[in-house]
C-alpha positions in Angstrom: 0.0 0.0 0.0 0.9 3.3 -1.1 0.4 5.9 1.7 1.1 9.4 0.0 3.7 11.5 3.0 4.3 15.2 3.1 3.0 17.8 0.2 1.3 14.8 -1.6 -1.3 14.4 1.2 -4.4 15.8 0.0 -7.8 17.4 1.9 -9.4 14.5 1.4 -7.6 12.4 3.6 -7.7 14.0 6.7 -7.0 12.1 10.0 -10.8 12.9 10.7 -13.1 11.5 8.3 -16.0 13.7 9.7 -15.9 17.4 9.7 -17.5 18.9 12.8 -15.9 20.2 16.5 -14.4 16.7 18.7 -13.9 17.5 22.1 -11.4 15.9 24.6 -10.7 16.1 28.2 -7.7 15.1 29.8 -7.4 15.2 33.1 -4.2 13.7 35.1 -4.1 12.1 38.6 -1.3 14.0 39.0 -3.4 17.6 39.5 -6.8 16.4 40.2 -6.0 13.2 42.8 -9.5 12.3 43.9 -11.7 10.3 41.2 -14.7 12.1 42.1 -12.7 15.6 41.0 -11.4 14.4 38.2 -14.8 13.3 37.0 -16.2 16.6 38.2 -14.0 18.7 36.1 -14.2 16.4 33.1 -18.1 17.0 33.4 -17.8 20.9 33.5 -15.8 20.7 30.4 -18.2 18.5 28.5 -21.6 21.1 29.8 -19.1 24.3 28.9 -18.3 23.2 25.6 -21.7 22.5 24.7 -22.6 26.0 24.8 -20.0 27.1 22.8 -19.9 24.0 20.2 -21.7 26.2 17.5 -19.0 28.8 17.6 -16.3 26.8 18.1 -14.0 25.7 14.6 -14.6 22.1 12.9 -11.5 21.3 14.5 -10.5 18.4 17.6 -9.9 20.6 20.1 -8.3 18.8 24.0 -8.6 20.7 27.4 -6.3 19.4 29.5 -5.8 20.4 33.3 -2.4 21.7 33.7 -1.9 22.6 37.1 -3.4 21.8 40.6 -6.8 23.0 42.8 -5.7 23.8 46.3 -7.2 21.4 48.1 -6.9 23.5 51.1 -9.5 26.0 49.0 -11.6 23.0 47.9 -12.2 20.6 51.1 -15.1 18.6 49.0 -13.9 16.6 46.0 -17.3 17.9 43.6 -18.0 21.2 46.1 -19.9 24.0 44.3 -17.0 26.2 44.7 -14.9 23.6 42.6 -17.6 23.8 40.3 -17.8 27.5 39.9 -14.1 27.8 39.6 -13.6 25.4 37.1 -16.9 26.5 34.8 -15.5 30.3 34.9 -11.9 29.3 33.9 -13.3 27.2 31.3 -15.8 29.8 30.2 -12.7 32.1 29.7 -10.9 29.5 27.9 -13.8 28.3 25.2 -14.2 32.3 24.5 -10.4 32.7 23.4 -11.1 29.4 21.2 -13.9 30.9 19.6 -12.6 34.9 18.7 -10.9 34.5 15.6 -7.4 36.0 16.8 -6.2 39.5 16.3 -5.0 40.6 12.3 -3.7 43.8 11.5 -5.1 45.1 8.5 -2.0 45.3 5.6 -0.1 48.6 5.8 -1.6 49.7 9.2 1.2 50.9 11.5 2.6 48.3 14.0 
């Protein structure tokens, strides 16, 4: 079999065969210990996305937790402060994913 590499590789063999918005979540033990939060915060990604899945580019887009809730600020693994936290950061994120990012029009000063 003949698998074309590089410039050869055409549109119409994309790594997706479907062209709409996939969503991942990844969420490591090693920031989110507790099952129950990790499941939490994996939920608030899936119910934030959903509102912005229209906007969002046909694209597969991954959220992935890169750094630690205190759990000194968060005693309960799925509190409503955990919740809150995590939907506002998210909402914050999806919103940057769906502006189309910043051009300057040509000849305008820098």
């Amino acid at each position: 079999m003949n698998i074309p590499k590089g410039p050869e590789l055409s549109a119409e063999q994309a790594l997706f065969g479907v062209f709409d918005v996939w969503l991942g979540a990844m969420v490591p033990k090693r920031w989110a210990r507790r099952a129950v939060t990790r499941n939490t915060i994996k939920r608030q990604i899936y119910n934030v996305s959903a509102h912005f899945a229209e906007a969002l580019p046909c694209a597969a887009h991954v959220v992935r937790l890169r750094s630690e809730f205190d759990r000194k600020h968060f005693i309960s693994a799925s509190s409503d402060a955990l919740k809150a936290a995590v939907r506002t950061e998210l909402e914050q994120l999806f919103a940057r994913a769906v502006t189309p990012p910043f051009v300057r029009a040509p000849g305008a000063p820098t």
